[in-house]
C-alpha positions, 0 to 999 in steps of 0.5 A: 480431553481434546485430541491433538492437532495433527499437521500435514507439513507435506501439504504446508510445504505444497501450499506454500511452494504454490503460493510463492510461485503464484505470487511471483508470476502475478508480479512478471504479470503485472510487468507484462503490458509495458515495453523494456522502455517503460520498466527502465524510466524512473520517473522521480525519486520516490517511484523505482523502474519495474525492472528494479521492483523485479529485481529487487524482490527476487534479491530479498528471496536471495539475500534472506533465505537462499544464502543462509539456508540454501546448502550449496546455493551460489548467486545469480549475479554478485553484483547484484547485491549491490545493484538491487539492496533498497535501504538494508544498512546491515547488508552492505552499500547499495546504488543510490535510490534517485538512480535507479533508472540508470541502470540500463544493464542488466537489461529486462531479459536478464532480469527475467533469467534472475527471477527464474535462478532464484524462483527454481532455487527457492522451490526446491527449498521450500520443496525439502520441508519446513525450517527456520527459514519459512517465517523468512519465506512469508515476510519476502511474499507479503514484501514481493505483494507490497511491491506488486502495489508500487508497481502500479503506484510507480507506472501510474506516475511514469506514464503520466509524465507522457503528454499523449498518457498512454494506458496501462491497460484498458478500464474494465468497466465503469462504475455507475455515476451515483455517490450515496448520501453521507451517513455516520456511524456512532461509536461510543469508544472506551477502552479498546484493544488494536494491534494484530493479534490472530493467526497468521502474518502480520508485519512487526508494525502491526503488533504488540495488541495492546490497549488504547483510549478511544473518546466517542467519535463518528465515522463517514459510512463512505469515502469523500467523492472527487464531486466533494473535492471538486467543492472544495476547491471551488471554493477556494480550497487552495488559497484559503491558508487557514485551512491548511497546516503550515507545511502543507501551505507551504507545499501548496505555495512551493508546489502550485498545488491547485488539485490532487495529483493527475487532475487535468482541468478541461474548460469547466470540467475535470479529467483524471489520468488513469491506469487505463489512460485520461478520461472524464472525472466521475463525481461519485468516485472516491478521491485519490492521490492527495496528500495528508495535507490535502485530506487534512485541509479537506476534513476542515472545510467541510466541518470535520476532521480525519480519524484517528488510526485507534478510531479506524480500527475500531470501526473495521470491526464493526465493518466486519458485521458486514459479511465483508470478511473471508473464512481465513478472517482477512477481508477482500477488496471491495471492487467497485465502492457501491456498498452501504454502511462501513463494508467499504472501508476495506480495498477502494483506496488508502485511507488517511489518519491523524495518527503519526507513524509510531511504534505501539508501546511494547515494540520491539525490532525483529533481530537481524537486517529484517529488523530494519523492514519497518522500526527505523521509518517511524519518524515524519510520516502519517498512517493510512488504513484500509488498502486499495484497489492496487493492493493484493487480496490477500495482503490486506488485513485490517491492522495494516499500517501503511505509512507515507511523509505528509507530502506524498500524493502518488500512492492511492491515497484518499479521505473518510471524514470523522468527528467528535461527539461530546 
């Protein structure tokens, strides 16, 4: 007879308090190296000023979970409900997103005395026990860890509107300029499960597990190489339109795309804008910032095309023979893309797929204004897997679905080829 399991709720509780403030100080962290200036500038309408992502974020903590559940909470700032709503229609009106770098008051130190107010309150809530809000408390750290990751995506695209491209912070050393040969992996496909099915969180748009037709397919061993990308666009790359979709010929044409977002030719070379500021393009590197339709005309110049979100994940598993995972079952970046095989499909960048962004058959919405965090996104947008260097650790799972229009470029976006095999 097996002996029932026997939950220590003092110390789920603690783990969990200690989690959520290690999780909010990593956020205030990565707001540390940039001026008020820097965290006020909204620098397009897709990105958001670091002072809002921290506001924002601490507004979640307090809509979702101190309001509802806290007994005798009061709010920081009324306002701020307005201020600092994203898209949640149940909520109530919100500032427009393309305005968001206006809001020059509240200014970044009473940003700070918001997180603090809220921070102190949601300790003291997480300290009381376990209630029907700590589902609420895990969704708002994984929401907070994908802002973490915006963040940087919104910075990178700021401080490169600066022509003297300041640093974020300096590189903390530089790979060896030494790309491994393009291998392939076999699959012979068949019938397949996908979709988050363990323990633990996994967003809504992960789910249900369910079954899917995979037909035999090869997958790249490795991420295609800036060096590859550079080929192709010597070799006309951005004036052949038969190798682009028909939308995204007209984003080259209307856009004057000639390269992926922050390439910067020098003569005959190339230079890539940084986090840690301009310097040489490395032919080895894996690239990054380009679009779905730049990953797609890419695929088809050199002979291939992208996988597709079914094929990705099925690989992931085979991915995870690699000693690649953590004892909790979730995979860690890989820090620097040197490895063999499939054990880098996990934290270099974001990974491209022929998937649209549709629910899995049996979806269904949570309840509530959380209902809205993902379900009413899934029209004109493309997958993408694996996550990024950008991305937390422990935010990464191999049934993540990031999702993006086709046009977007200024997330770390980049290219596994794939093919058929008949």
């Amino acid at each position: 007879m097996s002996k029932p399991i026997v939950r220590d709720v003092a110390t789920d509780t603690r783990h969990l308090c200690q989690r959520f403030l290690a999780i909010r100080r990593l956020s205030e962290a990565l707001a540390e190296p940039l001026s008020a200036e820097d965290q006020t500038v909204q620098s397009m309408r897709d990105a958001s000023p670091t002072k809002w992502h921290l506001a924002h974020t601490t507004w979640f903590f307090e809509t979702f979970v101190l309001r509802p559940h806290a007994p005798g909470y009061r709010p920081f700032d009324p306002a701020y409900e307005y201020l600092f709503n994203s898209y949640y229609e149940a909520v109530g009106p919100r500032h427009p997103r393309p305005q968001r770098g206006m809001i020059t008051r509240p200014g970044v130190e009473r940003i700070r005395a918001y997180r603090t107010y809220v921070s102190q309150a949601m300790a003291a809530l997480i300290g009381s026990g376990r209630g029907d809000w700590t589902e609420l408390v895990e969704l708002g750290l994984h929401h907070e860890q994908q802002h973490q990751e915006l963040i940087l995506m919104d910075v990178k695209h700021l401080l490169s509107m600066n022509p003297l491209f300041p640093a974020y912070a300096p590189e903390r050393g530089a790979p060896a300029d030494d790309a491994t040969a393009l291998r392939w992996v076999d699959f012979e496909g068949g019938l397949v499960e996908i979709g988050h099915a363990a323990d633990g969180f996994a967003f809504d748009n992960e789910g249900p597990r369910h079954r899917a037709w995979v037909d035999p397919f090869a997958l790249a061993t490795r991420l295609s190489t800036c060096g590859e990308y550079a080929a192709f666009i010597a070799d006309g790359g951005y004036r052949r339109p038969e190798l682009w979709l028909s939308a995204g010929w007209d984003c080259v044409k209307q856009r004057d795309w000639q390269a992926p977002l922050y390439w910067h030719r020098d003569g005959d070379r190339w230079n890539l804008f940084t986090l840690s500021g301009l310097r040489p393009m490395r032919g080895s590197e894996p690239v990054c910032h380009v679009s779905f339709y730049e990953a797609a005309a890419f695929a088809k110049w050199a002979g291939k095309r992208l996988p597709r979100e079914a094929e990705w994940e099925l690989a992931s598993i085979d991915a995870a023979g690699s000693g690649n995972m953590l004892e909790d079952g979730r995979y860690h970046p890989i820090a620097a893309p040197r490895g063999d095989g499939l054990a880098q499909m996990i934290g270099d960048v974001w990974e491209w797929t022929a998937s649209p962004y549709v629910a899995y058959p049996g979806y269904r919405e949570p309840p509530g204004a959380v209902g809205e965090y993902n379900g009413k996104f899934m029209a004109n947008q493309m997958v993408l897997r694996g996550g990024c260097a950008a991305t937390p650790r422990d935010h990464i799972r191999t049934t993540y679905r990031n999702f993006f229009p086709p046009d977007a470029r200024w997330m770390f976006g980049g290219i596994r080829l794939a093919e058929d095999l008949r």
